[in-house]
N, C-alpha and C positions, 0 to 999 in steps of 0.2 A: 052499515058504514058509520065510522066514529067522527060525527058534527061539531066535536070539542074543539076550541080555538087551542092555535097550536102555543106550546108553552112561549113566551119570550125568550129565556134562558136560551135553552135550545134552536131556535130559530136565531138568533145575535150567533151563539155559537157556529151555526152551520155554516151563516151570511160571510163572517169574519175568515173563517177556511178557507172559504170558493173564495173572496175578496184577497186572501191572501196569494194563490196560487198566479191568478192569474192579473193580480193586483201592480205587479210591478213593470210589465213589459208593457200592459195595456195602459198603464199613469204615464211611462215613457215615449208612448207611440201618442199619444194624447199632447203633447208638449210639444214633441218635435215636430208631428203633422199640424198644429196650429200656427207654430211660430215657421217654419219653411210655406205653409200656407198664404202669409200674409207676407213674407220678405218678395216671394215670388210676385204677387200679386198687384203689390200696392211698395211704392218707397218706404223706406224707413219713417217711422215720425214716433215722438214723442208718445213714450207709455202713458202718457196722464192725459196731454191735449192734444193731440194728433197734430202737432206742428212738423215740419218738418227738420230731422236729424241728420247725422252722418253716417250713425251707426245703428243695425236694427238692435232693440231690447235695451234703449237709451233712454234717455229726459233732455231734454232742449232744458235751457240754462236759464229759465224761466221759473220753470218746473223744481228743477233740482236743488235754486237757492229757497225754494219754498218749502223744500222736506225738511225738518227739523229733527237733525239727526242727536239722537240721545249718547251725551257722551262723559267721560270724568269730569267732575266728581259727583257720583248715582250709588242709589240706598245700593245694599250692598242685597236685602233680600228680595227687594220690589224693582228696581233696575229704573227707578223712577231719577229723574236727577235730581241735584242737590244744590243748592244756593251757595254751600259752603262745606270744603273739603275737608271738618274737621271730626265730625259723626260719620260711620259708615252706616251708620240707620238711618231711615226719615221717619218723624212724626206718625207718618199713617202705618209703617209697619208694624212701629212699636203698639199703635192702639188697638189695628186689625191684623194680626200676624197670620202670614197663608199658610195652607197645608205645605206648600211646596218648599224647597230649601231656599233656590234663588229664581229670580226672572230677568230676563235680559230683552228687549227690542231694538230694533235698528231704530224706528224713529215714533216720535211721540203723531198721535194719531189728530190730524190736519185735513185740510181740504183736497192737499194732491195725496198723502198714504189714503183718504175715503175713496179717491176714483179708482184709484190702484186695485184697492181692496173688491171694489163694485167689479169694475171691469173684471177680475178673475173668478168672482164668485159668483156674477151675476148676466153675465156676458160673454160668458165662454170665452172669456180671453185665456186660455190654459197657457200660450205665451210668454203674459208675464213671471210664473211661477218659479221659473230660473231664474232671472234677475232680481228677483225678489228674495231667494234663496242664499244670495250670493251676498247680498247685505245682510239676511238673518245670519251667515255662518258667520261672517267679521265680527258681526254685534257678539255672537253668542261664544265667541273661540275661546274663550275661558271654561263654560259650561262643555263644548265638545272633546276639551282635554280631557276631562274625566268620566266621558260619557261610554255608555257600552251597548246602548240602541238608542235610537230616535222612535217617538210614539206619537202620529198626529193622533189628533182628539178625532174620535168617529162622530162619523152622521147615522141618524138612523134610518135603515136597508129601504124605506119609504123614500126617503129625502133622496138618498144616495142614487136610489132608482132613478129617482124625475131627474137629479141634477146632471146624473152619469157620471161623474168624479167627485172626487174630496180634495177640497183645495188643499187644506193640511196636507192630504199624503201626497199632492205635487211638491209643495212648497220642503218635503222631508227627504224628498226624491232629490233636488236639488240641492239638500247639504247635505246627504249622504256621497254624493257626487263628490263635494270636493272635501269633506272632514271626513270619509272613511269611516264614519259609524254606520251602522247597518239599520235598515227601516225596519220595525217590525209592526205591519198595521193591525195582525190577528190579536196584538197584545192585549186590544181595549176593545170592549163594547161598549155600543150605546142599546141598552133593554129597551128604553121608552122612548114615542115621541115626545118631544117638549113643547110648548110653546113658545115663540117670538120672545127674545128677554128683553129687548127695547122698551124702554117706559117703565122698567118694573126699578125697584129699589133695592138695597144689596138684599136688604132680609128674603123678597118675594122671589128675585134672583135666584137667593141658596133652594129655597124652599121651591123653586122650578126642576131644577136638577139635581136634587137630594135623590140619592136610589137612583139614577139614570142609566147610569157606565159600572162595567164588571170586568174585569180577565175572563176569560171561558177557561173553563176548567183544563183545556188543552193545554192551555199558555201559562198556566201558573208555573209551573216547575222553570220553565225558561225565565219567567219575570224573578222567580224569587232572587232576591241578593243582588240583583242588577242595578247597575249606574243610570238611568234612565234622564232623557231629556223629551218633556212634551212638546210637541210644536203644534202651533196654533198661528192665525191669518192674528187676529186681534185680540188682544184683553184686555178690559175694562173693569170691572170690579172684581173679577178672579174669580164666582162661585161656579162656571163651568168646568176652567183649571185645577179649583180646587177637589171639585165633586169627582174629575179620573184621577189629581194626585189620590185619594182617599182610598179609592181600588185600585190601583196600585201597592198602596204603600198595604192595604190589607192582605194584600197577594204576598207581600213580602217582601217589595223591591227594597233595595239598600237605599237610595236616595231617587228623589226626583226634582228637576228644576225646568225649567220651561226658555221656550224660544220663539218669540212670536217677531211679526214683521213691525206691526206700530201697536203703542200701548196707550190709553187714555192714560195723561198725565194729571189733566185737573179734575174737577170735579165728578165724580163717578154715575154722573148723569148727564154725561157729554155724547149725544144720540150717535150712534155711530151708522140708522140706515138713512 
């Protein structure tokens, strides 16, 4: 019998297929069975504090003048706002320019986008991931005009295991829903696990997930020359974003830009667990 650890390559590859087949009916059943779940069970309340609302998959108006929704005038690569509407760059782009073309978020990352984010990644709230989707499409409808798939960022087959879904590829599921690009979650692998990038700095960040994520060999021909948009729950200093733009863009795609739900606006050491 052959004891040799199985290659990575190949195992991400395999994981990525099986995830793919049966990846989209089961992220669908996954959403609708939580969110019919809880309308049945329990009133409507408030995504963020559990107050009570009118409508389920809402914010009580408490909640929703606390979300700080990012809007013109924002760097035009970083999606970050802007003080003044007469540079389409900011500062930090010009000094730290991402892999990616553009990045867009619904809103800058606060105390209710962190419950939001908790509650669907850390709580099985699979619920939110529509409503959430539905403000990443408005925010991002410029990036899905010329978009030709959606790509959430993968977990790796460990993670994916214990956690049982990938918020990303809910959250991709629900603007695929209403912007008509299509999900493709076989696009991207994640090789390695990582460690926790909380507390790290951008350098030890890049240097976390440098080599991480690949196309499998299956997926290159479909990625090459493609319009791609990455979607992600949150981004912070970008070396995650940046590490799948990189395998991508080596695949060959034409472009990539990103679409996540909240972005850390200030300081790129702003804790996000």
């Amino acid at each position: 019998m052959d004891d040799a650890a199985p290659d990575p390559a190949r195992l991400a590859d395999a994981f990525a297929a099986a995830f793919t087949r049966m990846g989209r009916g089961t992220l669908r059943a996954l959403t609708s069975f939580g969110r019919a779940g809880l309308d049945y069970a329990l009133p409507p309340t408030c995504m963020a504090c559990a107050r009570a609302v009118d409508e389920p998959g809402g914010l009580c108006a408490s909640c929703w003048g606390r979300l700080d929704f990012i809007t013109e005038p924002l760097c035009h690569r970083l999606g970050i706002p802007l003080h003044e509407g007469g540079s389409r760059l900011s500062p930090a782009a010009l000094e730290h320019p991402p892999a990616y073309g553009r990045a867009r978020a619904a809103v800058s990352f606060g105390d209710v986008a962190r419950d939001l984010v908790h509650g669907l990644k850390y709580a099985d709230r699979t619920d939110l991931a529509d409503p959430l989707a539905g403000l990443m499409a408005r925010a991002g409808a410029e990036l899905l005009r010329d978009a030709e798939a959606l790509v959430p960022v993968p977990l790796h087959p460990r993670r994916l295991f214990r956690r049982r879904f990938n918020q990303s590829a809910l959250l991709a599921l629900g603007i695929e829903r209403r912007a008509g690009v299509p999900m493709r979650s076989g696009w991207l692998a994640r090789l390695r696990a990582t460690t926790p990038q909380v507390g790290l700095d951008r350098a030890a960040r890049a240097g976390n997930v440098a080599g991480a994520f690949a196309v499998p060999e299956a997926a290159r021909a479909e990625v090459a020359g493609r319009g791609i948009v990455l979607v992600d729950d949150v981004l912070t200093t970008g070396a995650t974003i940046d590490a799948c733009t990189k395998a991508l863009m080596r695949a060959g795609a034409k472009r990539v830009d990103v679409l996540v739900f909240a972005r850390v606006v200030d300081a790129p050491t702003t804790p996000i667990s």
